[in-house]
C-alpha positions as CSV (number, residue, x, y, z in Angstrom):
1,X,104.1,66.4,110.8
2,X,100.6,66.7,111.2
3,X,97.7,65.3,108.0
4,X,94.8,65.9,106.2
5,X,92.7,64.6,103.8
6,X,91.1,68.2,103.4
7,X,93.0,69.5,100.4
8,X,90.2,70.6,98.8
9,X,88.3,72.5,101.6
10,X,92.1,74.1,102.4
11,X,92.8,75.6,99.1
12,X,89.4,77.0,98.8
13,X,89.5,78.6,101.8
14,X,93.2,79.9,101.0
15,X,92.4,81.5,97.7
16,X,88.8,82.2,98.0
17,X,87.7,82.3,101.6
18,X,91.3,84.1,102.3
19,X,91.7,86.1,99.7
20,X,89.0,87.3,98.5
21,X,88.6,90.1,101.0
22,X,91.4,92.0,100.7
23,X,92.1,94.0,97.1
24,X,95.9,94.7,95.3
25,X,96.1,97.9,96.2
26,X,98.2,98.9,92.8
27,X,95.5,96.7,91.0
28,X,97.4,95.1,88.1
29,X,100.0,97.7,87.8
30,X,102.1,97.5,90.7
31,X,103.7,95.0,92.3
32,X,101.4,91.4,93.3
33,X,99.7,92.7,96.1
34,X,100.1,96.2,95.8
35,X,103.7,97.2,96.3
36,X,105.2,99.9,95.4
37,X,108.4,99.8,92.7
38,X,111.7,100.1,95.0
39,X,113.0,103.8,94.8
40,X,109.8,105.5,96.1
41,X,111.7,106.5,99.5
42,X,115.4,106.9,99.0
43,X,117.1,107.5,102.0
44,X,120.3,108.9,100.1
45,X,118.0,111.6,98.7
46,X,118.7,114.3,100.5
47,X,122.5,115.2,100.8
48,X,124.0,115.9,104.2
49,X,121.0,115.3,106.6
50,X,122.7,112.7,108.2
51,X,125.4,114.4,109.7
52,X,123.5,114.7,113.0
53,X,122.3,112.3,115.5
54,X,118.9,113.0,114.3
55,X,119.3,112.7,110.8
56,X,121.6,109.4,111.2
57,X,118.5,108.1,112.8
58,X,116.1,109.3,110.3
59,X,118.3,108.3,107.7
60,X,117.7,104.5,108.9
61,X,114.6,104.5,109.6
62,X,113.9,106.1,105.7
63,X,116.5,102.8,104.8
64,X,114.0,100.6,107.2
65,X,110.9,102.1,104.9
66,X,112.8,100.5,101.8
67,X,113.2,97.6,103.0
68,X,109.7,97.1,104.6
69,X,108.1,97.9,100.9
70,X,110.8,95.2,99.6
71,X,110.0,92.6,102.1
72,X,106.4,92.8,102.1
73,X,106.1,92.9,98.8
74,X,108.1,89.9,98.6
75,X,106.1,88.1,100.4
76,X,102.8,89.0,98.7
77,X,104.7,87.9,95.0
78,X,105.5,84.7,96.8
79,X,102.2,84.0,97.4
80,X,101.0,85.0,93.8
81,X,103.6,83.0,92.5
82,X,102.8,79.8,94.4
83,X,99.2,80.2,92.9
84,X,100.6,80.9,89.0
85,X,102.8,77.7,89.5
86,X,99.4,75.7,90.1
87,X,97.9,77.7,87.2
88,X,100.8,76.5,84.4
89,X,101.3,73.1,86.2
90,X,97.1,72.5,85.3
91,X,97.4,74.1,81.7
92,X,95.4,77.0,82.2
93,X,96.0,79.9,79.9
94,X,98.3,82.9,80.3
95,X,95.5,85.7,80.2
96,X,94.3,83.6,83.2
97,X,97.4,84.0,85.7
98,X,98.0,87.7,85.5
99,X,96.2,90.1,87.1
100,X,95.3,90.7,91.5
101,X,96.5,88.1,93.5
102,X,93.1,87.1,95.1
103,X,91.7,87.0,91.1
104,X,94.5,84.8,90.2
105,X,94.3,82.6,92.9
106,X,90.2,82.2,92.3
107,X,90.8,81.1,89.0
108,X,93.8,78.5,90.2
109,X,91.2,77.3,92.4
110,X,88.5,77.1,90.0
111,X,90.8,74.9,88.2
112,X,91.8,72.3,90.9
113,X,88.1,72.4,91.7
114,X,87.3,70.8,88.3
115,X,90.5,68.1,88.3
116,X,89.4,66.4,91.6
117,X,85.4,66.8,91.0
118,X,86.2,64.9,87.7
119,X,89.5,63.0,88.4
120,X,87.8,61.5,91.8
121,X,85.1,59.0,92.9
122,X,82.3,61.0,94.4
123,X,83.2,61.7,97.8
124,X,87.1,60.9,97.5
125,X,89.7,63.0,99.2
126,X,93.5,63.5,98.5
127,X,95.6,62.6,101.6
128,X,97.6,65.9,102.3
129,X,100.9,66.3,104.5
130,X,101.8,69.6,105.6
131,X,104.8,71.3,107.3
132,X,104.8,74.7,106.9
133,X,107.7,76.9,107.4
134,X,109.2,77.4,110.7
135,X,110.8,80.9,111.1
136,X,112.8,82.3,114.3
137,X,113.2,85.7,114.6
138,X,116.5,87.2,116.4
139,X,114.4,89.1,119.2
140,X,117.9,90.3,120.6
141,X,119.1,91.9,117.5
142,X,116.2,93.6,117.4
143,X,116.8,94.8,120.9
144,X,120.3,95.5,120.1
145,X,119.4,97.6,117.4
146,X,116.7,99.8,118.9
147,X,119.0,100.6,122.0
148,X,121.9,101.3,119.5
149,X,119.5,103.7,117.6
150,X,117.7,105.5,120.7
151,X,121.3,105.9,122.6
152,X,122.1,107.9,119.5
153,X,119.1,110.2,120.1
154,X,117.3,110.2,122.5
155,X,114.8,113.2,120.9
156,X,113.9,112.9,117.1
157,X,113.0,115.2,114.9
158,X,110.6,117.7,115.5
159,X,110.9,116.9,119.2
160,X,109.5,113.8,118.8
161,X,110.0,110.2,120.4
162,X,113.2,108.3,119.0
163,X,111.6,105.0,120.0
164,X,109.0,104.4,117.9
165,X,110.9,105.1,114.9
166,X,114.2,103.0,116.4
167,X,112.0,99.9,116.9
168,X,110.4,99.8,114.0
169,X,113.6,100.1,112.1
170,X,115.1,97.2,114.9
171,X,111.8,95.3,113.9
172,X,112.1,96.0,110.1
173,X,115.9,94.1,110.5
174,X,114.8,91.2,112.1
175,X,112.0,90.8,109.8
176,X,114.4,90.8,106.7
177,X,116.7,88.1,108.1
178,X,114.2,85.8,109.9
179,X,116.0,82.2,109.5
180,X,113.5,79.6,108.4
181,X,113.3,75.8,107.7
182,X,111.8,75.2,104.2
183,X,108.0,74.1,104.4
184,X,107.3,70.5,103.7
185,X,104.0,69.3,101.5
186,X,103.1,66.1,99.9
187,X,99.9,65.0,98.2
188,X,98.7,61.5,97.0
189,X,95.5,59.8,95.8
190,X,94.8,56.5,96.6
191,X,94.9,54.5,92.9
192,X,91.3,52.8,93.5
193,X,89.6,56.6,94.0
194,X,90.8,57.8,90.9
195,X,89.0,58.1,87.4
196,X,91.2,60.2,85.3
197,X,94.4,59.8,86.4
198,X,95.7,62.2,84.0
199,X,93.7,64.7,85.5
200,X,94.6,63.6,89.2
201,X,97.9,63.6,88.4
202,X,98.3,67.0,86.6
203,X,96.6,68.5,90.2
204,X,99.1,66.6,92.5
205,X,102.0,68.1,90.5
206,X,100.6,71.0,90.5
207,X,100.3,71.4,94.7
208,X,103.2,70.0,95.1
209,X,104.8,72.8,93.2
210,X,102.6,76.1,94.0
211,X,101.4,74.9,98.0
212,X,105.2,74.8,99.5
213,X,105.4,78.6,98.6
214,X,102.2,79.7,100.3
215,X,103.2,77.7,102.8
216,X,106.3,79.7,103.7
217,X,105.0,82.6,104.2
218,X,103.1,81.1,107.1
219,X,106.4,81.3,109.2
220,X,108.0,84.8,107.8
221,X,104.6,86.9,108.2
222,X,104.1,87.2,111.6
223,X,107.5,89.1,112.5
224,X,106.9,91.2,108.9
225,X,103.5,91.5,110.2
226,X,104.9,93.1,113.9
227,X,107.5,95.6,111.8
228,X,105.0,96.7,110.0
229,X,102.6,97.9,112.9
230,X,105.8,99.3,114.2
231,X,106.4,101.0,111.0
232,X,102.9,102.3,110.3
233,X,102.8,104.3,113.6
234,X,106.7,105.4,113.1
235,X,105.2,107.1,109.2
236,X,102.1,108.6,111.1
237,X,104.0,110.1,114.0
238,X,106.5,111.9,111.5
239,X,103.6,112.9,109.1
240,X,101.4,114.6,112.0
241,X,104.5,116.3,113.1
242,X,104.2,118.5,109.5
243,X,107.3,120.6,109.2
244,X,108.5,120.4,112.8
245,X,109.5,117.0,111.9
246,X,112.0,118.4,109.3
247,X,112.7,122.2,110.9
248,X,115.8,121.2,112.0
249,X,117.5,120.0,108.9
250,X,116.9,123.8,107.2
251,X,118.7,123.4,103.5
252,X,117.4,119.4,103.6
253,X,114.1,120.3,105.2
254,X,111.6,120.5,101.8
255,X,113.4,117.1,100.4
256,X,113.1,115.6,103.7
257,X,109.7,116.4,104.2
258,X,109.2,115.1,100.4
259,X,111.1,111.5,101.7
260,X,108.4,111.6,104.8
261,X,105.0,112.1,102.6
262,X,106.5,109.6,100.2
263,X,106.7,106.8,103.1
264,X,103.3,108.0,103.9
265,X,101.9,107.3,100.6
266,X,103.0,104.0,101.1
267,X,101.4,102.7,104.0
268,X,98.3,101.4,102.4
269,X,100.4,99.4,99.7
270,X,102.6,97.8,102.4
271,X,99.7,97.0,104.3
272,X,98.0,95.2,101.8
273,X,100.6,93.4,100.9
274,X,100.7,92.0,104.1
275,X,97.0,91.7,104.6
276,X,96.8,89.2,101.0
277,X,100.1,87.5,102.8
278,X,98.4,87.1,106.0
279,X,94.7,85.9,104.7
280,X,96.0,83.0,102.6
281,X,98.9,81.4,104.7
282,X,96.4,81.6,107.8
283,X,94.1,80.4,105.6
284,X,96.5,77.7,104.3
285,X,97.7,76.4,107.8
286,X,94.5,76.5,109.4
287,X,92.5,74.1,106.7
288,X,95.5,71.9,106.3
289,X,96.6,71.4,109.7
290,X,99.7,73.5,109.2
């Protein structure tokens, strides 16, 4: 357990300082934090591709690419969400809380900005105790599942590596069923530092709802952080191959190659997902001692 009576200088930093430099890539019409809406890549598509070692192998790593939008994206609504708890816990109006993550957020902040500046004696701090999350990820599955994947094929398709494409799908598994202990966060002000204690007290509830959420993804980004690398140069790989990548699947080859520019398109929503996720929870555990 580690303390702080820094509350307000960390949840600046996590929503302004944090946030503020990375955008929603769908703006306010996608997913928080620019994900795209599940069924962009579907691996079961194309009919018959995966009747081959190759195609078995493509077929999960196109299964992987669903499930790194879904996870990712997950993530980035967590994050969101934690902030729009705050939001309704302090009153603020509805037209506030939608919108980009790092906008909503701003605004949360704004809010808890003007409870303790009020609520507090000049100068007074709210003691803060913070646990984030601690997530273990199963570095032997992954292992087991890459090997699994490249004995299947040891050449993908269009001649290319297997291995990129088998650990980032091994990498994209562990990442989805990381084991982690919840966070832990408590807030208090000490009675003879506060002058509105309605105020005070609407902003403790209001951390102690929202802050456990941002808190974590502190422990689930950093393996959702690795697939995704993984993942990114896995998309590139098949998308320079052009049609080499799909020759060898002939009847499935123009769907296939349709699945492949799809993942494509969404590498810079799945990477800003994780870039929003990544800015506030280091932003988070760093200002609070987490």
């Amino acid at each position: 357990m580690k303390s702080s009576y820094l509350l307000l200088a960390a949840v600046a930093a996590l929503a302004i300082g944090g946030c503020s430099k990375v955008k929603d890539a769908a703006g306010g019409g996608g997913l928080p934090g620019g994900g795209l809406p599940s069924g962009k890549v579907d691996p079961n598509e194309c009919k018959g591709y995966d009747s081959s070692d190759a195609g078995r192998k493509l077929k999960a790593f196109l299964t992987a690419t669903q499930e790194v939008e879904k996870i990712t994206s997950e993530a980035s609504l967590t994050i969101k969400t934690g902030c729009v708890d705050m939001g309704k816990g302090l009153g603020m109006a509805e037209g506030d809380l939608g919108g980009e993550t790092n906008d909503v957020c701003a605004k949360v902040i704004s809010g808890i900005q003007a409870n303790l500046k009020v609520g507090l004696k000049a100068g007074a701090k709210l003691k803060v105790v913070a646990e984030p999350a601690v997530c273990k990820a199963d570095l032997d599955m992954q292992a087991k599942a890459a090997a699994e994947c490249e004995g299947k094929a040891d050449v993908g398709p269009g001649g290319s590596s297997a291995s990129s494409q088998c650990r980032a799908s091994g990498s994209i598994k562990v990442a989805a069923e990381v084991k982690c202990t919840p966070p832990k966060f408590t807030v208090e002000a000490d009675a003879k530092l506060v002058v509105d204690k309605p105020k005070i007290d609407a902003t403790i509830k209001a951390l102690q709802v929202g802050m456990p959420k941002i808190l974590e993804i502190k422990g689930k980004i950093e393996p959702i952080k690795v697939a995704v690398e993984q993942w990114v140069v896995s998309v590139k790989e098949l998308k320079d191959a052009g049609a080499k990548a799909t020759e060898a699947f002939k009847d499935q080859a123009i769907c296939l190659t349709g699945q492949i520019a799809a993942a494509f398109d969404m590498v810079g929503h799945v990477q800003a997902n994780v870039s929003v996720s990544v800015s506030v929870s280091a932003s988070a555990s760093g200002s609070v001692g987490g």
